[in-house]
matplotlib code that plots the C-alpha trace (Angstrom):
import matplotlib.pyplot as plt

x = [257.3, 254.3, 252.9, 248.9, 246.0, 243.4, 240.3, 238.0, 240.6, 241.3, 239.2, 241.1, 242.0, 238.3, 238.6, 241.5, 242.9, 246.3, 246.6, 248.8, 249.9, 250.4, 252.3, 255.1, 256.0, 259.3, 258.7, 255.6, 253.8, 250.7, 247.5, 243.7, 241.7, 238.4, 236.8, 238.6, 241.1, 245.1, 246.6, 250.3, 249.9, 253.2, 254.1, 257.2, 258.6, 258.3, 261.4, 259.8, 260.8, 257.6, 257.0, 253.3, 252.9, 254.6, 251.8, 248.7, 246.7, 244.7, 246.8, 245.4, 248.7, 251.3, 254.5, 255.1, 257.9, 260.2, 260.2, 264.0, 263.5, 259.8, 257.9, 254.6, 252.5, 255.3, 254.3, 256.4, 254.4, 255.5, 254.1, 255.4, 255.5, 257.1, 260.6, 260.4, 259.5, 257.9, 258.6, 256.5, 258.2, 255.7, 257.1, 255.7, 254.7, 253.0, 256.0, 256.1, 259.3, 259.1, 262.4, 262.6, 264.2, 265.2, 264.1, 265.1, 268.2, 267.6]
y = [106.3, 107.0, 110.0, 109.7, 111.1, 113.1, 111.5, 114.5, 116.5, 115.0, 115.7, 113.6, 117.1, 117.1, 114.4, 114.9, 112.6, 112.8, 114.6, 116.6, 114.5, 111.6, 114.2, 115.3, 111.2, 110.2, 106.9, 106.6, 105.7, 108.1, 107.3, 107.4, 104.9, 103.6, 106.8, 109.2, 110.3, 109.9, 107.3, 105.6, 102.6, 100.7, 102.7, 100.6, 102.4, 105.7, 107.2, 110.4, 112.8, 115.0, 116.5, 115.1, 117.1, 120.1, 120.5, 119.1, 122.4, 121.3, 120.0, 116.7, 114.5, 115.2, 113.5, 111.4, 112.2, 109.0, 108.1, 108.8, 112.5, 113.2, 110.3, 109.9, 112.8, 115.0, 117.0, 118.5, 120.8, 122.7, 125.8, 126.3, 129.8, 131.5, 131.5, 129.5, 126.9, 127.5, 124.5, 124.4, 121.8, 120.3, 118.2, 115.7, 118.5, 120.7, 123.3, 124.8, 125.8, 127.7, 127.6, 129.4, 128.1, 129.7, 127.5, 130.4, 132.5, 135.7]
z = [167.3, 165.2, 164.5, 166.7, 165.0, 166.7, 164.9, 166.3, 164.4, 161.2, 158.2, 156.0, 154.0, 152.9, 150.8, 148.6, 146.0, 148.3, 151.8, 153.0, 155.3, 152.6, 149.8, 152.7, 153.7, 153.1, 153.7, 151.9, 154.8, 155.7, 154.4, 154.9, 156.4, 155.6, 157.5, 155.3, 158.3, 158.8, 159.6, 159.8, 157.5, 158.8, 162.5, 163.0, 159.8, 160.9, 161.9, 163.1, 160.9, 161.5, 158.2, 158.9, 162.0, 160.5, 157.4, 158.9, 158.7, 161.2, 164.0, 164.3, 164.1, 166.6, 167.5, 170.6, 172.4, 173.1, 176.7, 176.7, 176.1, 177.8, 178.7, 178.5, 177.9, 176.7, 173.6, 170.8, 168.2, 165.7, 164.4, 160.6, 159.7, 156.1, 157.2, 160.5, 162.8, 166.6, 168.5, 171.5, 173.8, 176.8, 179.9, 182.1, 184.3, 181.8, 181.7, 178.1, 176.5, 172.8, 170.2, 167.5, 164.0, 161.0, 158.1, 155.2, 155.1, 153.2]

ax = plt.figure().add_subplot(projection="3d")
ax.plot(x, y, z, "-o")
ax.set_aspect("equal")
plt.show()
């Protein structure tokens, strides 16, 4: 599924040449639309790997959760830190769950 924008959110990384969002894409497949704000350019090409939700400074994209692991309204969101990942998990019912992932070894 797609990564969805929050257009109150986005500020399209105040104008740069190339957003974050757009730099991180494996796929090549973020980019800004006419407004100057994120967006998926092909959304059945995404194979949600999240590195657009992981350095959006703002946390306007997020992930949706596949209906075979959440449903709708189930949130994922990551919190990228120097030597880590918070993953704050959010169910159906609002219950929140937070993992912790080393992304360094030292």
């Amino acid at each position: 599924m797609p990564p969805r924008v929050d257009l109150t959110k986005c500020d399209g990384c105040k104008a740069q040449d190339e957003p974050l969002c757009e730099q991180v894409c494996p796929g090549n497949l973020m980019t800004l639309n006419e407004n100057s704000q994120a967006m998926c350019r092909e959304s059945s090409d995404c194979w949600d790997c999240m590195s657009c939700t992981k350095v959006y400074p703002v946390g306007a994209i997020e992930t949706r959760v596949p209906y075979q692991i959440g449903y709708h309204g189930a949130k994922l969101i990551p919190m990228v830190g120097t030597n880590s990942i918070t993953w704050t998990s959010i169910d159906i019912n609002d219950k929140v769950e937070r993992f912790r992932c080393k992304t360094r070894n030292d």
